[in-house]
C-alpha positions in Angstrom: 83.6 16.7 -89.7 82.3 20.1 -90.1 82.7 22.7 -87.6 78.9 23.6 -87.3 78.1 20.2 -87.0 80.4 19.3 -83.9 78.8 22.8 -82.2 75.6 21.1 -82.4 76.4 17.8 -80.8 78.0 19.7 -78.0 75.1 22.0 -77.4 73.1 18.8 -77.3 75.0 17.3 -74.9 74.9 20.2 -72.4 71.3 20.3 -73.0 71.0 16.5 -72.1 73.4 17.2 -69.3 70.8 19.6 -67.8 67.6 17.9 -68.3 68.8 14.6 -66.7 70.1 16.8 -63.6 66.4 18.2 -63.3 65.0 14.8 -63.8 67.2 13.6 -61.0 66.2 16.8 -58.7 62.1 16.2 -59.3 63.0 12.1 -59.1 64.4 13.7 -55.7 61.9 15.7 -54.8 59.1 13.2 -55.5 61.5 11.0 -53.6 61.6 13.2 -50.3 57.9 14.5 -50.8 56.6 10.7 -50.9 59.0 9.6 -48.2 57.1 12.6 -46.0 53.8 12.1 -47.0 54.6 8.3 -45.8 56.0 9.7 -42.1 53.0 12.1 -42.2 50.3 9.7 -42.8 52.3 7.2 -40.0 52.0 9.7 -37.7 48.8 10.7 -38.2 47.7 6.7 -38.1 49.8 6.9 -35.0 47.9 9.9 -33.8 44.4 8.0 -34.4 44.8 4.6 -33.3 46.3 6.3 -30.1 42.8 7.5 -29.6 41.0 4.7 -31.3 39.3 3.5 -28.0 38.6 6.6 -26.3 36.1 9.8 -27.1 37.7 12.4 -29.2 38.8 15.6 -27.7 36.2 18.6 -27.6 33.5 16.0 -27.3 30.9 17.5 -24.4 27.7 16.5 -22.5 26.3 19.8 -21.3 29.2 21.1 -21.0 31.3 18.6 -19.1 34.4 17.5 -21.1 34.9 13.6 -22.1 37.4 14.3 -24.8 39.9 11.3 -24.7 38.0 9.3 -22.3 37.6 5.9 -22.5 33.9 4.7 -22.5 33.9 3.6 -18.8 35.9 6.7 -17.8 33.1 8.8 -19.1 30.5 6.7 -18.2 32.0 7.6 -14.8 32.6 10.7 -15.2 28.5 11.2 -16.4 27.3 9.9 -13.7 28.5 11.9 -11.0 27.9 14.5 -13.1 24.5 14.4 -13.5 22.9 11.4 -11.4 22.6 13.2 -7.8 22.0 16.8 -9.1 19.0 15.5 -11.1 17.6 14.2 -8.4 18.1 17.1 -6.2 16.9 19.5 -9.0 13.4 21.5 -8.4 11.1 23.2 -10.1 9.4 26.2 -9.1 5.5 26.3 -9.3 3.6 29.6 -8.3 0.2 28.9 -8.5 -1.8 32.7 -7.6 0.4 34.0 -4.7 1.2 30.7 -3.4 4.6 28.8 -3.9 5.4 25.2 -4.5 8.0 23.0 -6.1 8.7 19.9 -8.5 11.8 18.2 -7.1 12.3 15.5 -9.7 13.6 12.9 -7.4 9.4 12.3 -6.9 8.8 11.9 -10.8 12.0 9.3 -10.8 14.6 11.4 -13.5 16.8 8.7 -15.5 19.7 9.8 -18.2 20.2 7.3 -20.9 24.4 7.7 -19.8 25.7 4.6 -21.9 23.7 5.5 -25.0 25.0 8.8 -24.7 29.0 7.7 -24.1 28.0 5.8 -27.1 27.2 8.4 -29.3 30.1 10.3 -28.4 32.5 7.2 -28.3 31.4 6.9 -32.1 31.7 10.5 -33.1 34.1 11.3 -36.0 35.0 7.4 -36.2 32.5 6.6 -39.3 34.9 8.1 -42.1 38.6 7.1 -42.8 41.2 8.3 -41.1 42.3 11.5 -42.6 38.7 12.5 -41.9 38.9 10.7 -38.3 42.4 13.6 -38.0 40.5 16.4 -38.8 38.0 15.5 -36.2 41.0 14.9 -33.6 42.5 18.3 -34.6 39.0 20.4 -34.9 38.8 22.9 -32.8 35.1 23.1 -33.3 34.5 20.0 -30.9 31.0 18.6 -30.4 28.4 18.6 -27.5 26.7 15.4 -27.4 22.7 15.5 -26.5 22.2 13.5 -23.3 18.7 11.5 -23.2 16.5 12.3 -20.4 13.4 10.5 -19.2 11.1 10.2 -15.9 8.1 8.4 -14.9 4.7 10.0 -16.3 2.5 8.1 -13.7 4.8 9.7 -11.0 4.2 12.7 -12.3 0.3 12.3 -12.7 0.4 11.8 -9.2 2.2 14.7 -8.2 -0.4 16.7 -10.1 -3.2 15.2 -7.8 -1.4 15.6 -5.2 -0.9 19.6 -6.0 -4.1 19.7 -7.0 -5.5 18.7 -3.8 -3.4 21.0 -2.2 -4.5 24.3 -3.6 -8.2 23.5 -4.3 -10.9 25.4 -2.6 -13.8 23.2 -2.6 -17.1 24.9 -3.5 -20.2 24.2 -0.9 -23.3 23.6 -2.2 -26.5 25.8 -1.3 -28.2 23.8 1.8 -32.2 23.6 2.6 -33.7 22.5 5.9 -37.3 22.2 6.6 -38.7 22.4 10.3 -42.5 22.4 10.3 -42.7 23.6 6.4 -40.3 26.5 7.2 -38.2 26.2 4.5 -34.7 27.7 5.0 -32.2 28.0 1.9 -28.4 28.6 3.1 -26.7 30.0 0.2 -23.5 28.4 -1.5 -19.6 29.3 -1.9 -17.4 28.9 -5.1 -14.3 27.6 -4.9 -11.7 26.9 -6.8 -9.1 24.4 -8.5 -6.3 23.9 -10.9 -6.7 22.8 -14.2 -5.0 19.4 -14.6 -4.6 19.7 -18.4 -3.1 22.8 -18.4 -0.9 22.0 -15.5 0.2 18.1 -17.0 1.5 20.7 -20.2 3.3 23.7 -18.4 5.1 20.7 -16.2 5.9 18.5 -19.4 7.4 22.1 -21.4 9.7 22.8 -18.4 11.0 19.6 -17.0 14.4 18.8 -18.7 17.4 17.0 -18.2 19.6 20.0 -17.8 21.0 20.5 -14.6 21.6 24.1 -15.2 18.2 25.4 -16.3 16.2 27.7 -13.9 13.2 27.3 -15.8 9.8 27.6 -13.5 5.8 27.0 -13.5 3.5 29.9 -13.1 -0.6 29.6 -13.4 -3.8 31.1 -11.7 -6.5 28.9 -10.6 -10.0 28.3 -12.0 -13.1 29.2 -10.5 -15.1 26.2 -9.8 -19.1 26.1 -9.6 -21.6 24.4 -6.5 -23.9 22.1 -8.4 -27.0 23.4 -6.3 -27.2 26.9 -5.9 -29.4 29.0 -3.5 -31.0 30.0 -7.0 -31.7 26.6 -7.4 -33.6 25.6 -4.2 -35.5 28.6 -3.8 -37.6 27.3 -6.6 -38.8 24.3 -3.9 -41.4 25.4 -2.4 -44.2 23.2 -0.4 -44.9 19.3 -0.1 -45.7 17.6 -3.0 -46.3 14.2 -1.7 -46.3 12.1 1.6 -46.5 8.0 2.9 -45.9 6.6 5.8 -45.5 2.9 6.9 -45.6 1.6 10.3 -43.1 -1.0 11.6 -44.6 -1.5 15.1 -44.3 -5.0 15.0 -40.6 -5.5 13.9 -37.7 -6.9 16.1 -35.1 -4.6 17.4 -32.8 -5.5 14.2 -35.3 -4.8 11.6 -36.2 -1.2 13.3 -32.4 -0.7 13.3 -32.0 -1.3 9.3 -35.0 1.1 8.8 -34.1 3.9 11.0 -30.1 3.8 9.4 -31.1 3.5 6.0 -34.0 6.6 6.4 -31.0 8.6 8.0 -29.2 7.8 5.1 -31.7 9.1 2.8 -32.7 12.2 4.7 -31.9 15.2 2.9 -31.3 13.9 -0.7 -31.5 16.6 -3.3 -32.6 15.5 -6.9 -31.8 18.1 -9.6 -33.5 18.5 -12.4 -33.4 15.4 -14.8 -31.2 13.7 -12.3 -31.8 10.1 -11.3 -32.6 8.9 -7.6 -31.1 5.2 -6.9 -31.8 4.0 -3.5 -28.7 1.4 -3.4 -26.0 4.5 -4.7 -27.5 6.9 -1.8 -27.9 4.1 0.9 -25.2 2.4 0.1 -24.0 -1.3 0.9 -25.6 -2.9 4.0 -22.5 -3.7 5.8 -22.2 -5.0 9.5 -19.6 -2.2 9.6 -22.3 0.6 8.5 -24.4 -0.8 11.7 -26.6 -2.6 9.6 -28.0 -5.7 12.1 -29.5 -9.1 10.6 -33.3 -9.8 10.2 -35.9 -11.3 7.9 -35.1 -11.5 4.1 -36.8 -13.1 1.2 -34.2 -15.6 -0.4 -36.6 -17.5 -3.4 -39.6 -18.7 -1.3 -37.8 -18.4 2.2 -37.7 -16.0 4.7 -33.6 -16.1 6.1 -31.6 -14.1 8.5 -29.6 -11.2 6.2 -27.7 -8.0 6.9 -30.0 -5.6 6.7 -33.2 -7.3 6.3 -36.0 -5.0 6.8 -35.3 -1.7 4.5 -37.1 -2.7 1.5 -39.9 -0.8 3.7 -38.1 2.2 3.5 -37.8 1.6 -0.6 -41.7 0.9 -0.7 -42.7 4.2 1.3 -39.9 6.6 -0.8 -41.9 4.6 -3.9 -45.4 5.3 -2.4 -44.6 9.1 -1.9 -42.6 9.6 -5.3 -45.8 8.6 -6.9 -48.0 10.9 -4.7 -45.7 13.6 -6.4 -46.1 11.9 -9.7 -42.6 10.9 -10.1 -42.6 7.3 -12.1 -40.2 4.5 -11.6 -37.4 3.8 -14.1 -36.7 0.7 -12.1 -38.8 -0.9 -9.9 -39.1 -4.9 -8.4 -42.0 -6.5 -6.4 -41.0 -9.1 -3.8 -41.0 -12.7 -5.0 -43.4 -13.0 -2.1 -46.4 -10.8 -0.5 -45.6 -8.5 2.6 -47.2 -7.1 5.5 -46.4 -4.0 5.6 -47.5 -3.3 1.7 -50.7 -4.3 -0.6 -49.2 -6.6 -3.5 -48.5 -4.5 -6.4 -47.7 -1.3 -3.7 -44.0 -2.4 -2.7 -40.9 -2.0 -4.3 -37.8 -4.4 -3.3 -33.9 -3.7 -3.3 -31.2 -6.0 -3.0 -27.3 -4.1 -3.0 -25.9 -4.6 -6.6 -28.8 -6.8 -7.8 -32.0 -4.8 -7.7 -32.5 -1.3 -6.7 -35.2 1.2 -7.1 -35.0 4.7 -9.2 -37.0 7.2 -10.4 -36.1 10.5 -12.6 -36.5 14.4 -11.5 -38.7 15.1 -14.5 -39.3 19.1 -13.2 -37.4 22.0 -14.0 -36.7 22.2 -10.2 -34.7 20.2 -7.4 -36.6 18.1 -5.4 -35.9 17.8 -1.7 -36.5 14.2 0.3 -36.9 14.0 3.8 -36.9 11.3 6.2 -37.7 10.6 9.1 -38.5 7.9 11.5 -40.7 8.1 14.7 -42.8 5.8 17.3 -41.9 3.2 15.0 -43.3 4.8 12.1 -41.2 5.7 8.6 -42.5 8.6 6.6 -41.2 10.3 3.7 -42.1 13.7 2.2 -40.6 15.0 -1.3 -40.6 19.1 -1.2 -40.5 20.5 -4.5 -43.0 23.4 -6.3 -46.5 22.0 -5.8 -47.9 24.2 -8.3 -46.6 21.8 -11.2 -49.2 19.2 -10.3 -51.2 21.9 -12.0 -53.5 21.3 -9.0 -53.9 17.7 -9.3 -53.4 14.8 -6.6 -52.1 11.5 -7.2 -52.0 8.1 -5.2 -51.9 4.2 -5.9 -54.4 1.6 -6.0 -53.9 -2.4 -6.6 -56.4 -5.2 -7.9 -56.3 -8.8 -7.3 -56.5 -10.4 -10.7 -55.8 -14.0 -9.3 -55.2 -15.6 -6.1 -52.9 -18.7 -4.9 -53.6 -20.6 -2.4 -50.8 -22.6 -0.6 -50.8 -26.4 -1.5 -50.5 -28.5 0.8 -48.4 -31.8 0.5 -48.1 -34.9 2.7 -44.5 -36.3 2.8 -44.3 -39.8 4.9 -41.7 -39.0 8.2 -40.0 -42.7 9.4 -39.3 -41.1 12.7 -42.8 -40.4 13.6 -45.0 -43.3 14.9 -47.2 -44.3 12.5 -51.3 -42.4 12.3 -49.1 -39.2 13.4 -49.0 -36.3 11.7 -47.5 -32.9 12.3 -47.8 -30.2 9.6 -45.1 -27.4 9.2 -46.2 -23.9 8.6 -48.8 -21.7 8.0 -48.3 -21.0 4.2 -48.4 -18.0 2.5 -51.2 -17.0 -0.6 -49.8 -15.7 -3.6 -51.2 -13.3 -5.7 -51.2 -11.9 -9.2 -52.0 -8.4 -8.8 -52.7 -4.8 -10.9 -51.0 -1.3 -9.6 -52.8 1.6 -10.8 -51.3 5.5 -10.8 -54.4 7.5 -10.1 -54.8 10.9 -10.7 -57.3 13.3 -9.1 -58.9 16.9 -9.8 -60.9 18.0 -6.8 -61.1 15.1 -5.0 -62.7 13.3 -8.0 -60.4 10.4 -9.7 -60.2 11.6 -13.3 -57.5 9.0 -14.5 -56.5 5.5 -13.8 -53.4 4.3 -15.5 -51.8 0.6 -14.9 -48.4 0.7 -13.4 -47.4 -2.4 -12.7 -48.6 -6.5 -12.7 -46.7 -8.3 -10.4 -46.6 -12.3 -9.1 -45.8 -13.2 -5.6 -45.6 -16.9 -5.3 -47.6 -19.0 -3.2 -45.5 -20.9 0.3 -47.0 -24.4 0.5 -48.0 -26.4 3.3 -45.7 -29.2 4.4 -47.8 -32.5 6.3 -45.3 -34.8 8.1 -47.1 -38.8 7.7 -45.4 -41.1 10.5 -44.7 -44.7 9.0 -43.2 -46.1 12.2 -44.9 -49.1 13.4 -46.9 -48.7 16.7 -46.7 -51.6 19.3 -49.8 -53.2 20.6 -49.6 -51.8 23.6 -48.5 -47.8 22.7 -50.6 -45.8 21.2 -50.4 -43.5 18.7 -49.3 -39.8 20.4 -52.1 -37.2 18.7 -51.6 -35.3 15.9 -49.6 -32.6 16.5 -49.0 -28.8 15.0 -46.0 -26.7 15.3 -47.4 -22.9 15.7 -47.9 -21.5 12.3 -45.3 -18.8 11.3 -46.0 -15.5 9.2 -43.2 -13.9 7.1 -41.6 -11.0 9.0 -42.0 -7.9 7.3 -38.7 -8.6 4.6 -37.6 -8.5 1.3 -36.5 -9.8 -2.7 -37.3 -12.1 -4.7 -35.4 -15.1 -7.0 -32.6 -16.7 -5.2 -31.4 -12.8 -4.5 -31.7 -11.8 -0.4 -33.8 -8.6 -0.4 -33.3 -6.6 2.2 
């Protein structure tokens, strides 16, 4: 062998030599490194599933720590946080130099605590678990919202409530008229709290944090009178009168009149405003002193709370028309009365038939009532000049008259040739109302209003069929004393009062 040749092979052995020592030290290395990366990621398994069923820590709810909680532990923990100082949490309201205050145990405060616990049970759990570490070891941590609700109705209520509290009603302008001395009171504003804007400034300010001072402030608005002293020095004078006499009434039926008057007495109509007798006089209610008397129920006259006012509807609709103020509703009575011409009355029966008519000036109009020796009379006060110096008053026409039939019915209980008739009847008419307007005393217009039927009340003859014995005789015929309607009221199968 040459001597070059055996230096090479021992150069290449040392070089071997060396290579398979560093292939043995990285094989080590690798070795070591994999070994540790093994104990690492054990530990850090270790470290996670030792929190796998509890909140991670630096995981807040307003600043209260659940970090490594368990669910019910913070659940717990929440509650006593948060349930009793909500409650006892207010806020302050200054409404113009007066002070109030929310507490939100009255609008019902609720936290949604499990969905919350939750949410931060779940919080760096969605990735794997090098990710679910880094969350463990963050220092960053992680406040949780906490949802926070209360009852909306609860709060409406409070509004009205407040509302009530601070509003300063405004008083309307006031008239009274003693012998056509007209005397106008003036009238106050007042004021009140916008609902709307306080509903908002509530809703931007109540929260669920129990550590917010937030507060409420807002002035009140200036409300106006709807009749001003403006507004009822315009009336000035009568415009039209009627009066009806109830002399002959029984004590109930002078009661109902005299209440319901009272009850109209004073009514202001504003321009374009509507005048409904049943909304001013309201139900006719035992427990409003309203006694029974006459009604008209179809073609029968029966005892009814209350019977008896449809005079008082008749003479308002008599003097509205003096001041030339037309019905917008209007009903006759299914029968004639006594106390009105047929086509002259006007009936009203609570929530079935009522009587209106519109303000059709650019003034109020004033009604006054009054009752007296048995008499009702009505006067509307308004500015007499619009009549443009013109009267007005009403005038009906018979077109047809209808006579009571009489019908014989045979009567077993009655000896036989007997008779004995029941009633007086009633005539019914068919009958034309007029509106007629005068210039100097002379009638210059007639226009038809009205055509109205009030049924006829037959006669009712009782025929006796029982046998007579030869030796009785037959008893003469008899009558029971004829009856006349009471002054009353309506018409179909409706009681008018």
């Amino acid at each position: 062998m040459e001597k070059g040749t055996g230096k090479r092979v021992k150069a290449s052995k040392k070089i071997y030599s060396k290579q398979k020592k560093i292939m043995l030290a990285i094989f080590t290395l690798v070795m070591v490194g994999a070994a540790a990366l093994i104990a690492y990621s054990i530990a850090i398994k270790d470290i996670v599933k030792e929190l796998d069923d509890k909140i991670y820590p630096g995981v807040t709810v307003q600043d209260v720590n659940i970090g490594g909680m368990t669910k019910e532990e913070a659940k717990n923990k929440l509650t006593e946080t948060f349930a009793t100082s909500i409650e006892n949490k207010k806020l302050p309201i200054k409404i113009e130099d007066k002070q109030y205050e929310l507490i939100y145990s009255d609008i019902n405060p609720k936290y949604d605590i499990d969905g919350t616990v939750e949410e931060a049970y779940k919080f760096g759990k969605r990735d794997g678990v090098l990710s679910r570490y880094i969350s463990i070891k963050s220092s960053k941590g992680k406040n949780i919202p906490i949802e926070f609700s209360y009852n909306e109705e609860k709060l409406k209520e409070y509004e009205e409530k407040l509302q009530i509290a601070v509003n300063q009603s405004a008083t309307d302008a006031t008239i009274s008229i003693q012998k056509n001395n007209i005397i106008v009171k003036p009238e106050t504003e007042g004021k009140t709290v916008n609902l709307d804007t306080l509903d908002q400034k509530l809703k931007e300010n109540i929260n669920g944090d129990i550590n917010s001072e937030n507060s409420v402030s807002m002035d009140l608005e200036v409300t106006k009178p709807k009749v001003t002293q403006e507004d009822l020095s315009k009336i000035k004078g009568v415009m039209g009168t009627f009066s009806s006499s109830y002399a002959t009434s029984p004590e109930g039926r002078c009661n109902n009149i005299e209440i319901a008057t009272s009850a109209i007495n004073g009514t202001i109509v504003m321009p374009g405003e509507i005048f409904s007798f049943n909304d001013v006089v309201g139900p006719r209610t035992a427990e409003r002193g309203y006694k029974e008397a006459g009604t008209y129920v179809g073609d029968k006259i029966e005892p009814g709370i209350g019977g008896g006012i449809c005079q008082v509807s008749t003479t308002i609709y008599r003097t509205a028309m003096k001041a030339n103020l037309r019905a917008i509703e209007r009903t006759n009575h299914s029968m004639a009365v006594g106390y009105a011409q047929p086509g002259l009355d006007a009936t009203v029966s609570y929530g079935y038939l009522d009587y209106k008519f519109k303000n059709i000036y650019d003034f109020p109009i004033y009604i006054q009532g009054n009752t007296s020796g048995k008499v009702v009379t009505y006067s509307i006060y308004g500015d007499p000049s619009a009549l443009n110096g013109r009267t007005y008053d009403m005038a009906s026409e018979i077109l047809e008259t209808i006579p009571p039939e009489t019908k014989v019915v045979d009567d077993s209980s009655l000896p036989e040739g007997q008779e004995v008739t029941e009633g007086a009847g009633m005539t019914g008419y068919k009958a034309r109302a007029y509106q007629i307007t005068y210039e100097n005393g002379a009638e210059v217009n007639r226009e038809v209003v009205s055509t109205d039927t009030y049924a006829s009340v037959g006669i009712v003859v009782k025929k006796g069929t029982q046998p007579v014995n030869g030796s009785q005789q037959a008893e003469p015929t008899a009558e029971l004393p004829a009856t006349q309607p009471p002054v009353a009221e309506p018409p179909v199968a409706q009681p008018t009062q």
